[in-house]
VEXNU-552924 format. One record per residue: residue number from 1; chain; x negated, y negated, z negated of N, C-alpha, C in turn. Coordinates in pm, 1 decimal, padded with zeros to 6 digits. Each point is the difference from the previous one (the first is absolute). Last residue first. Layout:
! residues N
R     n   chain       n.xx       n.yy       n.zz      ca.xx      ca.yy      ca.zz       c.xx       c.yy       c.zz
R   NUM       A          X          Y          Z          X          Y          Z          X          Y          Z
...
***
This chain:
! residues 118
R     n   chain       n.xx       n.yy       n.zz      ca.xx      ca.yy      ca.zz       c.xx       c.yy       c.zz
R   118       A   -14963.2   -11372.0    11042.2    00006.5    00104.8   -00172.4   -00003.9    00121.1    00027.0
R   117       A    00064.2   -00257.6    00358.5   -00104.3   -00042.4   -00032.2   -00066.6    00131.1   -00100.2
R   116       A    00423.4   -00115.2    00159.5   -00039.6    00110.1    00072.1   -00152.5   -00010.2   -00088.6
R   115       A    00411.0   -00077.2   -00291.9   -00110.0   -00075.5    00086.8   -00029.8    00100.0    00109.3
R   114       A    00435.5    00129.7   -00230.2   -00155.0   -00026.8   -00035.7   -00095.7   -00069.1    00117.7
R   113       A    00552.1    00102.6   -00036.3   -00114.4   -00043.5    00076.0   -00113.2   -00054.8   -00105.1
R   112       A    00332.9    00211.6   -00298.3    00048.2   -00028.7    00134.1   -00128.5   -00051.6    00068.7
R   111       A   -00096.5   -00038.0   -00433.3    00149.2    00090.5   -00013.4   -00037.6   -00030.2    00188.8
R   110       A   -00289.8   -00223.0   -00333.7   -00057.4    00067.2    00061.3    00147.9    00146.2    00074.3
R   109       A   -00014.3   -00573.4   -00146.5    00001.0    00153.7   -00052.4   -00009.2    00098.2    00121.2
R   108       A   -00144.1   -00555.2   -00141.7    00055.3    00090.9    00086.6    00001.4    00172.3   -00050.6
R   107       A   -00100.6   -00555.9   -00161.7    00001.3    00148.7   -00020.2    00094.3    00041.1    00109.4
R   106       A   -00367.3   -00443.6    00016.0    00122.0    00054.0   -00001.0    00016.8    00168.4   -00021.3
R   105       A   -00354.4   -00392.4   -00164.4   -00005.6    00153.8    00092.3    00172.2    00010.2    00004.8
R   104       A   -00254.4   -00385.0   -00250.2    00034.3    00005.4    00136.6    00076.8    00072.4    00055.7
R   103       A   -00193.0   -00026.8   -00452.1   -00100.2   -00007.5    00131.4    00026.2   -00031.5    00146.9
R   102       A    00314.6    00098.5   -00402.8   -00050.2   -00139.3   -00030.1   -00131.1   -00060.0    00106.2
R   101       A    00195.8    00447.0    00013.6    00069.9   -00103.4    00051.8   -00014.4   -00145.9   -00028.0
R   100       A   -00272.7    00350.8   -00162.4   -00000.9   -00005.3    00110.5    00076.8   -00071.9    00095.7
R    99       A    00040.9    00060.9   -00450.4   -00120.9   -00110.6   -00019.8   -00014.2    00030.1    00172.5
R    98       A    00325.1    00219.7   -00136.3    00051.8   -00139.3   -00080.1   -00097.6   -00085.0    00072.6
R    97       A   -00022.2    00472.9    00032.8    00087.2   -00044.6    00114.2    00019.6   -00148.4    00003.1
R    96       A   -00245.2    00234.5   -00372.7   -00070.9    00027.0    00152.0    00109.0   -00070.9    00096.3
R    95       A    00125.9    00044.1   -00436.0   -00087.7   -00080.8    00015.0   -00077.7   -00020.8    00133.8
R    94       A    00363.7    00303.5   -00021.6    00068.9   -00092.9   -00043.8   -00112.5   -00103.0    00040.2
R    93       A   -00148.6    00399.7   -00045.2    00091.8   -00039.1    00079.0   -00018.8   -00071.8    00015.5
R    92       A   -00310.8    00063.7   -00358.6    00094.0    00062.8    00035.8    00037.6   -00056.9    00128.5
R    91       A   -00501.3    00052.7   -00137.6    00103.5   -00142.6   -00023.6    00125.7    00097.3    00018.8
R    90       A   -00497.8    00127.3    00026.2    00094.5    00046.5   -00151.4    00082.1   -00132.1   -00002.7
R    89       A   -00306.9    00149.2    00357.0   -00015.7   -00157.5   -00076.4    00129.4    00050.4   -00060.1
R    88       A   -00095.9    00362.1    00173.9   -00130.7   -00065.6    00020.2    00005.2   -00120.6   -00028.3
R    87       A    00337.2    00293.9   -00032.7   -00132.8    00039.5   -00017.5   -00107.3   -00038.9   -00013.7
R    86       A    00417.3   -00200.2    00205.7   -00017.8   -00008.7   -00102.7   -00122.0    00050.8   -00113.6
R    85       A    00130.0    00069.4    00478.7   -00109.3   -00130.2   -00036.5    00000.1    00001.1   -00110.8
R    84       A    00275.1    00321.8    00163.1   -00091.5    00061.5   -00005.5   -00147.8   -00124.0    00011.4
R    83       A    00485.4   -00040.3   -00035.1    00007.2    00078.2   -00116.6   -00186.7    00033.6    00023.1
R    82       A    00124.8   -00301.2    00281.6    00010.6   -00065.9   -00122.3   -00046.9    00123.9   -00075.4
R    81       A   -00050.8   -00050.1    00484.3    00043.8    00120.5   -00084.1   -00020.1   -00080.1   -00132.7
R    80       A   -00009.0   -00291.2    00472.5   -00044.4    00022.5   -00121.2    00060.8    00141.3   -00060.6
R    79       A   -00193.0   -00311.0    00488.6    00103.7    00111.2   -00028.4   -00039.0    00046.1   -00140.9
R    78       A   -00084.7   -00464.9    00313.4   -00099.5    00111.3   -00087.2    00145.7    00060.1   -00033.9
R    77       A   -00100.1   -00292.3    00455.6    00043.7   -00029.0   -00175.2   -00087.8    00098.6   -00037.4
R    76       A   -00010.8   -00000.7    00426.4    00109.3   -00057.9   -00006.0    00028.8   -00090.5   -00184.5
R    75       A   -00339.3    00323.9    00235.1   -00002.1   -00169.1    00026.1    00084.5   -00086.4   -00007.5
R    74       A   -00087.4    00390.2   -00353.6    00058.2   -00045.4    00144.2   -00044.4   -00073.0    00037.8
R    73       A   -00145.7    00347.3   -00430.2   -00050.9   -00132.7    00049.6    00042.4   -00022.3    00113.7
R    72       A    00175.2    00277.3   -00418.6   -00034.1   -00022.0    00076.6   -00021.8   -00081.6    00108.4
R    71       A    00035.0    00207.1   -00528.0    00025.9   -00116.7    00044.8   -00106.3    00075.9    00196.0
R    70       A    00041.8    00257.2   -00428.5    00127.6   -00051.7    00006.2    00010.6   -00084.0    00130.2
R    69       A   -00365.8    00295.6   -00216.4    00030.1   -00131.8    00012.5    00101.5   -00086.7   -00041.1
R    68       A   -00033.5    00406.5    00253.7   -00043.0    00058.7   -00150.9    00018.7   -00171.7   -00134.9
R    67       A    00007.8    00029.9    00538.3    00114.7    00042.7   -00072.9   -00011.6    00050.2   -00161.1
R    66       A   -00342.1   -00196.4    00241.8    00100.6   -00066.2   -00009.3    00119.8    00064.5   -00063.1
R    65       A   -00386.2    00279.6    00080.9    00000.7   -00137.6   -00084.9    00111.8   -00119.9   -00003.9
R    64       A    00022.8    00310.8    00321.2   -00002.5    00102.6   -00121.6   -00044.8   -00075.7   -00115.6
R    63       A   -00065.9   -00188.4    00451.6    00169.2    00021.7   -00024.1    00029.8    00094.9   -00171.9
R    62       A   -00456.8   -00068.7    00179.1    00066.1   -00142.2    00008.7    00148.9    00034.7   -00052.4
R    61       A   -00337.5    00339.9    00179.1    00054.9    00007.6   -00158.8    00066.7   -00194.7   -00057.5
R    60       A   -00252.1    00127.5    00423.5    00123.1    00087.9    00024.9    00050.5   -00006.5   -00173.5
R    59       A   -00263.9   -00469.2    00145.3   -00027.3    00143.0   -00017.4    00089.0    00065.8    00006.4
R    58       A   -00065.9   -00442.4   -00100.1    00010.8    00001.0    00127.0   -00034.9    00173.7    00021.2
R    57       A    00054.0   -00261.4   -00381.8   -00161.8    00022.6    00016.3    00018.8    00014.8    00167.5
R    56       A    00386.8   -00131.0   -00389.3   -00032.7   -00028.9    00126.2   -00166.3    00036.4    00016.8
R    55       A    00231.9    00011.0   -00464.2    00031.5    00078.7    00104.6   -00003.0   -00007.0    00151.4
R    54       A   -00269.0   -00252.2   -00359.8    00042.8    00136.0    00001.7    00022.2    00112.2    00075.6
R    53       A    00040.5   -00469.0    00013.3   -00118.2    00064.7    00040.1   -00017.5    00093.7   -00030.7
R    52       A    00413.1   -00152.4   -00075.0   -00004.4   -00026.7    00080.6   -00160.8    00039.3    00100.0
R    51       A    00132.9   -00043.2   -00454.2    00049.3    00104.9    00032.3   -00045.6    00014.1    00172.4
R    50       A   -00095.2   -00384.7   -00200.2   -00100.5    00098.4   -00075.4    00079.6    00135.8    00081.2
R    49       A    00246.3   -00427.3    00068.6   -00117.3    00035.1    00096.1   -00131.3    00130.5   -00083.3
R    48       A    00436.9   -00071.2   -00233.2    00042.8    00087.2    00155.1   -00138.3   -00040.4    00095.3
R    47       A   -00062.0   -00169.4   -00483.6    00039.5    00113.0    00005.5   -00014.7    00071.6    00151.3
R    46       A    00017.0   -00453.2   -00010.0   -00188.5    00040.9    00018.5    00066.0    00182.1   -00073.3
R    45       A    00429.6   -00287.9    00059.3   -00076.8    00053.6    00111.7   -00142.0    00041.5   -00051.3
R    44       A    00216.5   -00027.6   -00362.1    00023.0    00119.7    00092.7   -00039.0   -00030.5    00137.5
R    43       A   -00125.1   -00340.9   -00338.7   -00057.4    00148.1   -00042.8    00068.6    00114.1    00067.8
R    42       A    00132.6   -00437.5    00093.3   -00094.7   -00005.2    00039.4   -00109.3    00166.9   -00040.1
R    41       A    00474.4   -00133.2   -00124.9   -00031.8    00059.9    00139.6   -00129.7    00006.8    00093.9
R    40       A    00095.8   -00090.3   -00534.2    00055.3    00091.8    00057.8   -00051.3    00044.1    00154.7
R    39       A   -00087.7   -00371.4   -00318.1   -00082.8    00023.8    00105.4    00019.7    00141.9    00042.6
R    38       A    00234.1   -00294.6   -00349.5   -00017.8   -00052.1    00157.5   -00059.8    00080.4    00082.1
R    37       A   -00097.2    00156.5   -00449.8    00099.2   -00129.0    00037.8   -00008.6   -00065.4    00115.8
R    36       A   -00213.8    00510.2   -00203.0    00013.5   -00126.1    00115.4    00076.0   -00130.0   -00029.3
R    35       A   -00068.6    00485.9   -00308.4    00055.8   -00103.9    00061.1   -00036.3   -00122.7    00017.2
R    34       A   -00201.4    00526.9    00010.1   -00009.2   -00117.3   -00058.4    00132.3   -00082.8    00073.2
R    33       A   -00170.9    00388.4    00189.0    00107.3    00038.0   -00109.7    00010.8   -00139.9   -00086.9
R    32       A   -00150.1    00062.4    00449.5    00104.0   -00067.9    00001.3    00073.2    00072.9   -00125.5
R    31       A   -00451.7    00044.3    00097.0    00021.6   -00103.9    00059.6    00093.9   -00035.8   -00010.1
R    30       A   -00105.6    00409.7   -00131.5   -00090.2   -00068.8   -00063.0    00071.0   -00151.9    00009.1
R    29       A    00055.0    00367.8    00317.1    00113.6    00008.6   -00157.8    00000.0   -00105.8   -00103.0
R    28       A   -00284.0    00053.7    00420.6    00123.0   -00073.5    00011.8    00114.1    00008.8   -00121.4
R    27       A   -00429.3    00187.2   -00016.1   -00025.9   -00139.2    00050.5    00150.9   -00046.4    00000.1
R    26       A    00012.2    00499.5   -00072.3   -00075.9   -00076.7   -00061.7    00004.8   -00136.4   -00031.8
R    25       A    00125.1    00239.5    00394.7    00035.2   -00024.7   -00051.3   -00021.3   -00075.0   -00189.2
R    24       A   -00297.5    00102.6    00379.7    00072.2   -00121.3    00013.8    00126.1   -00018.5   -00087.1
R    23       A   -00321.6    00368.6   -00093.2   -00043.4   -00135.1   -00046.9    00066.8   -00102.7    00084.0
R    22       A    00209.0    00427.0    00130.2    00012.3   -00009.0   -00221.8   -00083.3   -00125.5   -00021.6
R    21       A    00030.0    00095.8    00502.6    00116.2   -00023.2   -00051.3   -00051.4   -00063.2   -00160.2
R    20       A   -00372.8    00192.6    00161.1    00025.1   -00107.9    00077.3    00188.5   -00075.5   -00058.3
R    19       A   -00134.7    00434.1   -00035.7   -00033.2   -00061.5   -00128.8   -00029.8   -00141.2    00034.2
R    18       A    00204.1    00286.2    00307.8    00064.9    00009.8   -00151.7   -00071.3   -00080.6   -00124.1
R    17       A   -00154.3    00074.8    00465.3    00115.2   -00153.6   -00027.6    00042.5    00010.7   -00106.7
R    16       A   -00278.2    00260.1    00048.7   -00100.0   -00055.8    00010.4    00084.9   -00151.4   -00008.6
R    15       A    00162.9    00508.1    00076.0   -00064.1   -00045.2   -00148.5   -00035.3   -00126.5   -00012.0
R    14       A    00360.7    00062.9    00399.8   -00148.4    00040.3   -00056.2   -00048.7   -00047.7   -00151.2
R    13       A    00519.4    00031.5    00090.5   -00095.0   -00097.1    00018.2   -00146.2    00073.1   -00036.9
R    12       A    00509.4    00143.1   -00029.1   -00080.0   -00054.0    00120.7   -00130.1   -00014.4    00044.2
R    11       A    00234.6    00041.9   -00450.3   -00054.0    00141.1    00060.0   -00026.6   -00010.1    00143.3
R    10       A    00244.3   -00328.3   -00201.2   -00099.0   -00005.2   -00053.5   -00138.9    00065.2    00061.2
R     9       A    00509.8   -00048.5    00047.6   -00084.6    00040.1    00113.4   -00142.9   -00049.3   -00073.4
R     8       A    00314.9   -00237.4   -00326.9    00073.3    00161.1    00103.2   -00119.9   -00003.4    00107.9
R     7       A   -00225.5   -00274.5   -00450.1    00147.0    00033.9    00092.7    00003.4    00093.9    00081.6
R     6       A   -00191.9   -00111.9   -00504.0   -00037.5    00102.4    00146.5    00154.8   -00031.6    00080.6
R     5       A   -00048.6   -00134.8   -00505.6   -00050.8   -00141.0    00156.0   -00070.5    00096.0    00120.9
R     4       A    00161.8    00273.1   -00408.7    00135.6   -00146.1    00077.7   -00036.5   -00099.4    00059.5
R     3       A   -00283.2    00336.4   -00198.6    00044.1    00026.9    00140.4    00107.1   -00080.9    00016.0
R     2       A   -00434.1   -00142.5   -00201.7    00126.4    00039.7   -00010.6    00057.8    00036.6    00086.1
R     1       A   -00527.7    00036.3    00039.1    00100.3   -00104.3   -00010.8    00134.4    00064.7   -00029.3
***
């Protein structure tokens, strides 16, 4: 695969997520390179629940998938790395923050008191 869709800590990840990663990514490149009308937010949440099985198995490598990801799973919400979701649904910023606030999610920045959670 290109290396401009290898994100940072890549090199984390057992062989097995690595290629686990390249066919979810794949699926999800697939899914939101077409244009939707209307159905923007419906193709990123089933996006963030695909990621979401992914990276949750309940295992010591849980956190190393997520962060590779971008996206991590609170009970509070969900914690996003745009620069490092993008990889994986090839949306910019901007688009990621747009269609997440259109979800609800309030933004919060990660500067000063981090979750304890996180």
């Amino acid at each position: 695969m290109d290396d401009n869709l290898t994100p940072n800590y890549f090199h984390l990840l057992t062989q097995d997520d690595q290629l686990q990663y390249r066919k979810l990514q794949r699926n999800l490149l697939q899914a939101t390179e077409k244009r939707h009308r209307n159905q923007r937010l419906d193709i990123l949440l089933k996006c963030i629940q695909q990621i979401r099985e992914y990276c949750q198995r309940g295992n010591e490598n849980d956190w190393k998938r997520c962060c590779v990801c971008g996206v991590c799973f609170l009970k509070s919400g969900i914690a996003i790395n745009s620069h490092q979701l993008k990889f994986l649904i090839n949306k910019c910023k901007s688009s990621i923050n747009g269609a997440l606030k259109l979800m609800n999610y309030a933004t919060t920045f990660a500067r000063g008191d981090i979750n304890p959670e996180f």
